[in-house]
N, C-alpha and C positions, 0 to 999 in steps of 0.2 A: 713692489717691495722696496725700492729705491727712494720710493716717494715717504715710507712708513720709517725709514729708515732716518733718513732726512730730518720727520717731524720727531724721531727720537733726538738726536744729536742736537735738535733747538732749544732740548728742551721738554719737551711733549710726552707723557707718559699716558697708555692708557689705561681707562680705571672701568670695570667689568665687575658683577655682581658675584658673590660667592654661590654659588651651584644650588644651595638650599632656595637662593631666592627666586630661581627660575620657573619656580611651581607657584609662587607669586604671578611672575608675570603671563605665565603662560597659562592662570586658572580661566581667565574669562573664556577663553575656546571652549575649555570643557565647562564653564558654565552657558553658556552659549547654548550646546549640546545638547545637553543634559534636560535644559529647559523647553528643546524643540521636541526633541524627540520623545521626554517624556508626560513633561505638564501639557506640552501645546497636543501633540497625539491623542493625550487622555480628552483632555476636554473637546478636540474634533471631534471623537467620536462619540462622546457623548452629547455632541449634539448633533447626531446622524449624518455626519458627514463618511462617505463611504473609505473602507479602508484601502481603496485603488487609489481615491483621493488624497488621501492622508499621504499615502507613499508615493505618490506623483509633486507632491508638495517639496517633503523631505529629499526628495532627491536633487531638487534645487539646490536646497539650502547645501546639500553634500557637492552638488557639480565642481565648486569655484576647487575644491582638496585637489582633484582630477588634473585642472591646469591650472594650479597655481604658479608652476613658472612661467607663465606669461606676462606679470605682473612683476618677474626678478630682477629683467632690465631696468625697468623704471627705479626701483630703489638703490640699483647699483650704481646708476648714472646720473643719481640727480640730486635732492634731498639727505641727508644721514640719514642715518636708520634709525634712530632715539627720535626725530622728528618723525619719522613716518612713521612710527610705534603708534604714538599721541594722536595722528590724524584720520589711523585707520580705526584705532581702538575706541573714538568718537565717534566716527562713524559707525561702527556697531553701535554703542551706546545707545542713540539715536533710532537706531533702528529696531533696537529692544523696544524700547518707550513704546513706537510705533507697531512694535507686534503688539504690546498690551492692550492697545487703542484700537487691535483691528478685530470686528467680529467675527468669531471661527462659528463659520456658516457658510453653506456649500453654496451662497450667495456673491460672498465676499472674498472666493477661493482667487481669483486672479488677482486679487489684490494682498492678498495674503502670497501666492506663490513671489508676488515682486517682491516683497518685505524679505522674506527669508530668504531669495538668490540674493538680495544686497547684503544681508546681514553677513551671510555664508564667504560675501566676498573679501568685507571689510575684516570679518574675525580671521581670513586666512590670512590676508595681506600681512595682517599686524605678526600673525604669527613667525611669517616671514622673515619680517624686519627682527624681532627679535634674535630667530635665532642668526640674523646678519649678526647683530651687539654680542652675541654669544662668543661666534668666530673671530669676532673683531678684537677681543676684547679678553677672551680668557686661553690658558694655555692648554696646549693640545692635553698635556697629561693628568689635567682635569675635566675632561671634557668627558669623558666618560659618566662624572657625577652629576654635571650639566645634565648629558641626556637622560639620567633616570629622575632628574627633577624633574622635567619638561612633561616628560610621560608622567608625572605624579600630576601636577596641576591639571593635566589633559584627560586624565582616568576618573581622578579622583574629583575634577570642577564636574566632569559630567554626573558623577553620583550627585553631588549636594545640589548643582541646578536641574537635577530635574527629583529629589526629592521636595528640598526644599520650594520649589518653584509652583509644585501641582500643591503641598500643604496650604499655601499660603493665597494659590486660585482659590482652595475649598475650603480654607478656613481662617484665613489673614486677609482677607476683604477683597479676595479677587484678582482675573488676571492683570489688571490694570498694576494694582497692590505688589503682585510675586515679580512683572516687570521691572520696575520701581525701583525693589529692594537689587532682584541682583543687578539693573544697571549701576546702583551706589557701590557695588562692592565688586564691579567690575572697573570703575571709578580710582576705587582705591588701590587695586592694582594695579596700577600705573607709575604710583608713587616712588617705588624702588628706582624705575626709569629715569628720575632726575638724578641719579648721582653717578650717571653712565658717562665717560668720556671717549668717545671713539676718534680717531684717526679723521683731522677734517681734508676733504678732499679740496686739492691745489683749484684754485679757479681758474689757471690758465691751461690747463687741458680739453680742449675740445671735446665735444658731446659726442665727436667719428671715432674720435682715439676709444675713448671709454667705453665705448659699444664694440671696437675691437678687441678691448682687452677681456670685454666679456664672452664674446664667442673664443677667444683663446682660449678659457680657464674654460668652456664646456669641453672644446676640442680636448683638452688636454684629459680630464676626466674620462673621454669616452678611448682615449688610446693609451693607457697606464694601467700597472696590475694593480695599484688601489684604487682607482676610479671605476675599472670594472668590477673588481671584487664587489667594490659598492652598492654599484647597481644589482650584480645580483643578488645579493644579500635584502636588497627594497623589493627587486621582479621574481623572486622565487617563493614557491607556493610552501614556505616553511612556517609558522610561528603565529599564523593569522588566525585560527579561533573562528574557524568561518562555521563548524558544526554545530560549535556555540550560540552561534547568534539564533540560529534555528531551535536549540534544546527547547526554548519554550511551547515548540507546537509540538515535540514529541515526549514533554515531561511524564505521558501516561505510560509510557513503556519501564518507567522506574517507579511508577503507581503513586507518581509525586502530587500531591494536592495544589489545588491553585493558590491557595497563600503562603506554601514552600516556594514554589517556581518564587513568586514576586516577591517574593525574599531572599532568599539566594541570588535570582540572578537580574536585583536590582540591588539594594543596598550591600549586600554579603559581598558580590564582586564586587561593586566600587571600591570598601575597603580591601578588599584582599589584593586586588591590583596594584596598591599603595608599594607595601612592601616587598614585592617582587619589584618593581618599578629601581625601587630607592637603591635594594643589593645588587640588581642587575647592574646600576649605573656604576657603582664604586668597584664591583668586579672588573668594569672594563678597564678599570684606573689602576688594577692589580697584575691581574694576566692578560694576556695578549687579546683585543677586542673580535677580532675573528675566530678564536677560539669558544669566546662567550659565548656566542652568537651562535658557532654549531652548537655545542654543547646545550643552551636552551632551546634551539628547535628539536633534538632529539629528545630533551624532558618533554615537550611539547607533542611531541610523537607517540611517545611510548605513556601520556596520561592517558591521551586517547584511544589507546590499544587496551589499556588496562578497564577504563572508564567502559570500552564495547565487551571484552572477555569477561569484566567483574560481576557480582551480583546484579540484579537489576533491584534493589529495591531502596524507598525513600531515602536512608540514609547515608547509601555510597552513592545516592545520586548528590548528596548536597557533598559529600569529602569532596568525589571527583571534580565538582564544579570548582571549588575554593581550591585546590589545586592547581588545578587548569587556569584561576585566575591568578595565580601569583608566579605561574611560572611564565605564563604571555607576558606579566607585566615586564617580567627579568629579561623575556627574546625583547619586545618592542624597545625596551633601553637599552640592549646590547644593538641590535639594528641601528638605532640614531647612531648610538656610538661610534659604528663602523664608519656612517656616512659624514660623522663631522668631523672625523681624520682628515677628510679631505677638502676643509672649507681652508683657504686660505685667505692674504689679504685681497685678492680682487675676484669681484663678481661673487662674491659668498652668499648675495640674495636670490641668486638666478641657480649658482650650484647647488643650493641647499632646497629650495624653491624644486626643481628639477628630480630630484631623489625623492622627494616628499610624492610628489605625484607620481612619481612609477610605485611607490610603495602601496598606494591605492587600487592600483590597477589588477592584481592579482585576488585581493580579497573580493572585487567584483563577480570576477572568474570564478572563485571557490565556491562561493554561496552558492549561486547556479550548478557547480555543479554536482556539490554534496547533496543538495535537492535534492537532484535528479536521482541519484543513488539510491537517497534514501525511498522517494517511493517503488523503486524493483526491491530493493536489498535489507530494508532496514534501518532503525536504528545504528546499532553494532553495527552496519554496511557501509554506515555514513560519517560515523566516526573512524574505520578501520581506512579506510579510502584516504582520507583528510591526511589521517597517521601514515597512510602508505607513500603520498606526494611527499610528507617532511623528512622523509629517511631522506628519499631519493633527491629533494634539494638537498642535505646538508653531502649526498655525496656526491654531488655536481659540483659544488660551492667545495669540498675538499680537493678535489679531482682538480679544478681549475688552480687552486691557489698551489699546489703541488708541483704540477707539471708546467707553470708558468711561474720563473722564478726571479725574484726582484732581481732591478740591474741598476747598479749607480747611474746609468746613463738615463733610466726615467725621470720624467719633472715630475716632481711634486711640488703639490701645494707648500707657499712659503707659511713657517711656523711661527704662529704670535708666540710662542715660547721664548723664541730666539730674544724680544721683546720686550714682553712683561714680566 
């Protein structure tokens, strides 16, 4: 802080994107995405690659979300973050080109699974570093709009690259073609990134210091009532939409037809995600971000109790869905929001880095085990279950923030507010 402090009083202001533009920078993930999981999935299997295979694939490309803080030191210790934007965001680049170029053939699968763990690595990294420029750069009591950009570009990239990415395999001249196009417009979001100014780090600090100052600012996150809040609020089984991902193998139970499901819960979520995303972020910027944050896992709760109790038939199967996708959009950006309350000026690649991966960890969990659920129990069994953990996180998550009550004597993270 002393140091940020310093490069103010020289002089040195820093200059950070308005919160709209963060769904710029952060589209390529969810074009990324969008494109793996839906254009490249569709054409493996149509060209009989098995769907063991396909999901042995994808889960590469998902590992790097898992430990992404592994990679937080390095950007907190070394390079800026606007530099590591640019190097990681080529390297995917790159790596797109190369998935267009690689035959999806149960021939070519090893070389395809290395394609997508790189790819998966470089879109995390990048993602990383940004939201470093994010903390670095904008004030705490916009940060909340920040997050529900971030989650727009991420929601909303993954709708267009994997609509637009599979049109343009089967009817825009191939996957080489739909490659092509979204690395160009992966390209251009970048752009906004040249007019970022962050905090340049002193050169006469040693590489031992700065790796101290980064296990401090973990340390301090893991012994503070906003640093745990945090975590829980990423490790509790609230807000994650884990039933959901499943609805498509049990759309018969709503007697839903196959070209409702893949429309609904491809196109129809992606936009309806948008705006749940957008209000969830600027509510955090209104009322108190852990309040959001309950508040939207229990809408998230009680869709799903409504969506098991409700009619079963086509039409409250698509409400329920478009619901459900706009209130997850509203928890997932009250979530960030929670967790970049506590990015401060040091180590913010590694803390934020950090949260991002425990946030992953639970929706593993949940799939497995609303599965399991649902073949004893049901449909309704499997969404009533899902609804039943999110009660019971936001009363763990009330419980603790309650009975554990702030003390001036906690460190918190230092505020770019103070700042910019």
């Amino acid at each position: 802080m002393d140091e940020l402090l310093e490069q103010v009083a020289d002089g040195f202001v820093p200059r950070g994107l308005a919160p709209p533009w963060y769904a710029v920078v952060f589209l390529p993930a969810g074009l990324a995405s969008g494109f793996v999981t839906v254009s490249i999935g569709y054409l493996l299997a149509h060209h009989g690659v098995s769907v063991a295979a396909i999901g042995a694939a994808f889960a590469l490309f998902n590992l790097p979300t898992v430990w992404k803080f592994a990679v937080g030191p390095a950007l907190d210790t070394s390079l800026s973050p606007p530099i590591w934007y640019f190097i990681h965001l080529l390297l995917g680049i790159v790596a797109l080109v190369v998935l267009g170029l690689t035959p999806l053939t149960t021939d070519h699968l090893r070389l395809l699974s290395g394609v997508l763990l790189a790819m998966g690595v470089a879109i995390s990294a990048a993602g990383s570093s940004a939201t470093a420029v994010m903390a670095l750069t904008t004030a705490n009591e916009k940060r909340g709009a920040a997050a529900g950009w971030i989650q727009t570009g991420q929601l909303g990239g993954s709708g267009v690259g994997g609509g637009l990415g599979l049109w343009l395999a089967e009817h825009g001249g191939g996957q080489l073609t739909a490659a092509l196009v979204l690395a160009f417009i992966c390209a251009l979001c970048a752009l906004p990134m040249l007019a970022v100014r962050v905090p340049p780090r002193l050169a006469n600090i040693a590489l031992r210091t700065r790796l101290v100052e980064v296990l401090g600012a973990v340390w301090n996150l893991t012994r503070t009532r906003g640093g745990v809040l945090a975590i829980l609020a990423n490790v509790l089984p609230a807000s994650l939409g884990a039933a959901g991902q499943l609805l498509s193998t049990v759309a018969s139970d709503w007697h839903a037809s196959a070209d409702l499901v893949a429309l609904m819960l491809g196109v129809v979520t992606g936009v309806a995600n948008i705006p749940g995303c957008v209000i969830g972020g600027y509510l955090c910027d209104i009322f108190p971000r852990r309040t959001v944050y309950m508040t939207g896992a229990l809408g998230c709760a009680l869709a799903e109790a409504a969506m098991a109790w409700g009619p079963h038939t086509p039409g409250w199967f698509s409400f329920f869905v478009v619901l459900s996708a706009v209130l997850l959009g509203l928890s997932w950006a009250a979530v960030a929001a929670v967790a970049f309350e506590q990015l401060g000026t040091t180590a913010t690649a590694t803390v934020a880095a950090m949260l991002s991966s425990l946030s992953n960890l639970p929706v593993v969990v949940m799939v497995a085990v609303v599965g399991s659920v649902q073949v004893k129990h049901g449909s309704s069994g499997m969404l009533l279950i899902e609804a039943a953990f999110g009660v019971g996180s936001v009363l763990v998550f009330g419980l603790v923030a309650g009975l554990w009550k702030a003390s001036p004597a906690d460190p918190e993270p230092e505020p770019v507010s103070a700042l910019a």
